[in-house]
N, C-alpha and C positions, 0 to 999 in steps of 0.2 A: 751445654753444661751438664758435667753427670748427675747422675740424683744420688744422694746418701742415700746407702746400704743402715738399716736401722737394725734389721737381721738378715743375715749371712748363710742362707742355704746351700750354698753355691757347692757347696764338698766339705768334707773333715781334713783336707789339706788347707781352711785358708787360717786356723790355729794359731793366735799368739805363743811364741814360749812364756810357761810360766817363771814367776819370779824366781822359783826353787830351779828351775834349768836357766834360766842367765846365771842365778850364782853361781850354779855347780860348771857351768863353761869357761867361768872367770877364773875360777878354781883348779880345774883338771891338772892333772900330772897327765904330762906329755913327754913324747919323743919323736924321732925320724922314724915313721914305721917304715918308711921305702928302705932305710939302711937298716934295721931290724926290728922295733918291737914299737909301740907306744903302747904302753901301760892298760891307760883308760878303753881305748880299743879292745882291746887282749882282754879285760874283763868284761866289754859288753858284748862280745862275738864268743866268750864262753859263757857267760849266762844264758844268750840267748838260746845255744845249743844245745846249753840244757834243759831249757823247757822246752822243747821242740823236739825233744827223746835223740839227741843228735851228737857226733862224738867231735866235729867241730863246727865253727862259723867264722863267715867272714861280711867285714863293714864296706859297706859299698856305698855310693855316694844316692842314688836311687834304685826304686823298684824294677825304672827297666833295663837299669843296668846290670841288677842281679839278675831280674828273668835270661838276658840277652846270654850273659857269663853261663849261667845253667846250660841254656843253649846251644854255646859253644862248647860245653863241656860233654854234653850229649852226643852231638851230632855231628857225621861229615859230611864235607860238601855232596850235597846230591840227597842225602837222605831225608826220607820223610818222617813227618812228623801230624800228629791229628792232636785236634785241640777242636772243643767247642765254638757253634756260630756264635761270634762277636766276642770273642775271648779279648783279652785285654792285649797279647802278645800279637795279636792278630788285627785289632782296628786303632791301636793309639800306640805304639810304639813301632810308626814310618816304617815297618818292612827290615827290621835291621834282623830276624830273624832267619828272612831272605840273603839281606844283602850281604852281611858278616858273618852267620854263623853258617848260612850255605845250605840250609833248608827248606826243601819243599813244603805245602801245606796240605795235608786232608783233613778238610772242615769238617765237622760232626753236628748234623742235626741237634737238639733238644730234644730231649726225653720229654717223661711227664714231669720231671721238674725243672725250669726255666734255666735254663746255662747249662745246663748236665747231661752229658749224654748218656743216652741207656747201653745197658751192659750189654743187650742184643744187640746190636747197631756197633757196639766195640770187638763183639766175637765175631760179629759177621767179618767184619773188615781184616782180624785176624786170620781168620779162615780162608779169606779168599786172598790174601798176599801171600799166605804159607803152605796153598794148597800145591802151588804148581807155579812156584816163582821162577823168573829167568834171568839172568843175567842183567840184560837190559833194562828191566823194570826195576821201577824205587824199591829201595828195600824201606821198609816202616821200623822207626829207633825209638820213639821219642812217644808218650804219651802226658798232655798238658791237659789239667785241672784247676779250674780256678775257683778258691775258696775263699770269701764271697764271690758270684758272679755279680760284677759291677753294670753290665749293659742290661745286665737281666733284672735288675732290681733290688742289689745287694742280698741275691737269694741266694741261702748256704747249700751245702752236699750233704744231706741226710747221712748221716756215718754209716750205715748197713750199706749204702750204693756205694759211697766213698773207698769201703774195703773191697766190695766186688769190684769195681771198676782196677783199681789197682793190680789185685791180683790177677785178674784177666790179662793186664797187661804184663806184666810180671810173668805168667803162664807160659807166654810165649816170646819172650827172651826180649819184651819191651822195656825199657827203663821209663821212672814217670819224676815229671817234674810238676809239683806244687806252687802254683802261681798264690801266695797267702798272705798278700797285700795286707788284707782286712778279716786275716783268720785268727785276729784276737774276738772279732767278732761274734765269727762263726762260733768258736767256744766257749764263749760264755751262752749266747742262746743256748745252744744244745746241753748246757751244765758239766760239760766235759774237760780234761784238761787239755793242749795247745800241743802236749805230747800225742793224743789221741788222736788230736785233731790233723796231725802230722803223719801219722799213721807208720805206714812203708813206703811213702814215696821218695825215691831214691834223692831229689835234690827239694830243698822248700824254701820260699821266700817269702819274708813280712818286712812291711814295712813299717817303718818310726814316724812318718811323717803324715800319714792315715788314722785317724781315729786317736792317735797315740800323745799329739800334740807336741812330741819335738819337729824343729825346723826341716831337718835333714835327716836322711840317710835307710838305708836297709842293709838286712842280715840275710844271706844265702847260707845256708845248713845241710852238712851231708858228713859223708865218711872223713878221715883226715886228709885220706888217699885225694879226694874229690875237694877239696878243699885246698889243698897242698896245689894241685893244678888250676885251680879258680884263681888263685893268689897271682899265679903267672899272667891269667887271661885278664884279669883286672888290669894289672902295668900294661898289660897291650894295650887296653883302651883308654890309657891314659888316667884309670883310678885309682894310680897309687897317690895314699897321703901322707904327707910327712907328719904335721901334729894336726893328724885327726881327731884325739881326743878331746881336743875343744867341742867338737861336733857329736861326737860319742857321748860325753856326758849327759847330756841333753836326753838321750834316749834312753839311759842306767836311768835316769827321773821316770822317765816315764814307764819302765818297768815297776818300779817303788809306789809311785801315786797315782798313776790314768791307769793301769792293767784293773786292778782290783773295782774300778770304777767306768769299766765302759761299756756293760753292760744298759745304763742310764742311757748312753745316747740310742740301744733299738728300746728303749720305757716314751720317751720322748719323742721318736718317731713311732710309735703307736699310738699315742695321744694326737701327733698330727693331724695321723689320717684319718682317725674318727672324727674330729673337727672337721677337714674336708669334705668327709663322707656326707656331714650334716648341711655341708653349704651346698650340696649336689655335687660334688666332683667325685671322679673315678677314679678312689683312692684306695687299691686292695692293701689286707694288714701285711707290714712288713715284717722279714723274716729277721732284718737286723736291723741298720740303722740308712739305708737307702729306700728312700720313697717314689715310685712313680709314678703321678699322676697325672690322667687325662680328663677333657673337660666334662664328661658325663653328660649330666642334662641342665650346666649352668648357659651353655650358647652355643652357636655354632663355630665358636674361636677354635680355630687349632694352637697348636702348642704354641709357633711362636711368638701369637697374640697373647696368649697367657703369659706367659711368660716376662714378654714387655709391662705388663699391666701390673704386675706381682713386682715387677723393679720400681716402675712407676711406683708404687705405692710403699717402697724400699723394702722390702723384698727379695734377695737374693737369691736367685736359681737360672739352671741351667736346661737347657732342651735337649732330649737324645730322642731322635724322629718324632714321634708324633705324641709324646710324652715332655712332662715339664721333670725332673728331677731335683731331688729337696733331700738335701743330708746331714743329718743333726751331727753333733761333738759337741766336745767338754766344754768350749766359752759359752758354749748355750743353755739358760737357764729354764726352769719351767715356765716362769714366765715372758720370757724371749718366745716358748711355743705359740701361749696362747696370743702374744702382741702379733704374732706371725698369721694367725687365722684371725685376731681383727681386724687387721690390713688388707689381705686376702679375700675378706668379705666385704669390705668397703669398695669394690671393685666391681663386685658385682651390680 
């Protein structure tokens, strides 16, 4: 028998819609966007692009299917492509970067900041593909950034790296794409705007269903041009919708009410980890709203004894190797934290 979940660490995807997005779903003005326009769409794939400093956008059904779309908008078969270790395009979205968009991989260490590679390690790589390229060898197209890194602890890109790294790429006739799941995040930590936070990267992606607390969906943001052909690569993958705005609405809400408010969920997950900190666990401060901790000096349990024992005790979370992960959002209350570290310590 499973045991109730009392609170839900488990991700900022497991989100009720609120009651203001069921209404507004129920509501929508819709149409056939596969035969031309639905409304409600067409105004959250322009909003979005507007704050993401971008001159259009398009509604996709997930994140990794906008990553994938970007991808194939990027890339031809055979070329490569470098992304950070354990980028999201690279360990939870089966290879379809491989398989469909026909991309090779050069993985990129970590810098000194966890998910991010350093700009030396991005110029070297430059340098040494365009010193003395030949025919035969991959050519390099494509550079990927993910803001927040999720493997790495929901730790953001320092905006002064975030612009070198771009440029660098850019320098040398790279295009980059913006993996920006949870780069509502990243901008409110840093106090920045989502346009800032979006920079020069030629394509960007965020998602609605992250932090944002609508059910579905994401925005891929770039030129018209690049947008205009996105639109196509989507019906290939079978993403066109006819009255998507039922779905779209739901995310126009959360642009209106969770945007200006989700800053709370990395306030909340810094309260965590000091709570954990105090029960002995190895909780460093978070950069946003993703926690990774390890047992520290409470046992010799690895993660997915912790882990168990934290469900056990209703507890929601997750293991990523030798770490427990804990990701606060909007249905989680201040006090849902602290019931979360009474349970937590009742374990011990």
């Amino acid at each position: 028998m499973s045991i109730p979940i009392a609170v839900d660490l488990r991700s900022d995807t497991v989100t009720q819609p609120s009651p203001a997005m069921r209404q507004a779903m129920a509501e929508a003005k819709v149409d056939d966007d596969v035969l031309g326009h639905d409304p409600t769409m067409a105004e959250l794939e322009r909003r979005t692009a507007q704050l993401l400093g971008k001159e259009a956008g398009l509604f996709v059904v997930s994140g990794c299917m906008s990553n994938l779309t970007a991808m194939m908008l990027h890339l031809r078969r055979g070329d490569l492509f470098l992304a950070p270790r354990f980028a999201h395009v690279l360990t939870y979205e089966l290879g379809t970067v491989s398989w469909l968009a026909g991309g090779v991989v050069q993985e990129l260490a970590w810098g000194q900041t966890p998910g991010v590679p350093s700009i030396e390690d991005v110029a070297a790589m430059a340098q040494s593909h365009n010193r003395a390229h030949r025919y035969y060898e991959l050519t390099p197209r494509l550079l990927v950034l993910e803001n927040t890194h999720n493997h790495a602890g929901g730790v953001l890109i320092p905006q002064a790296q975030f612009h070198a790294l771009v440029d660098q790429a850019h320098g040398v006739g790279w295009r980059v794409h913006l993996d920006g799941a949870r780069l509502w995040h990243a901008a409110a930590a840093q106090g920045i705007s989502l346009a800032e936070a979006a920079g020069a990267a030629d394509t960007v992606s965020v998602c609605f269903s992250k932090g944002m607390g609508a059910p579905v969906g994401s925005v891929l943001c770039s030129t018209q041009e690049n947008i205009d052909q996105a639109r196509r690569i989507r019906k290939m993958l079978g993403g066109g919708m006819r009255q998507g705005g039922v779905l779209a609405a739901a995310a126009l809400v959360a642009l209106d009410q969770e945007l200006p408010r989700i800053d709370q969920d990395r306030q909340r997950a810094v309260r965590l980890a000091a709570g954990l900190r105090q029960l002995g666990f190895a909780a460093p401060e978070p950069s946003t709203n993703i926690l990774m901790v390890g047992p520290g000096q409470t046992a010799a349990q690895g993660a997915p004894e912790l882990a168990a024992a934290w469900a056990a005790a209703g507890v929601g979370c997750v293991t990523m190797g030798e770490r427990v992960r804990l990701v606060t959002h909007r249905d989680l209350t201040d006090q849902a934290i602290e019931d979360a570290l009474d349970r937590i310590g009742s374990t011990l």
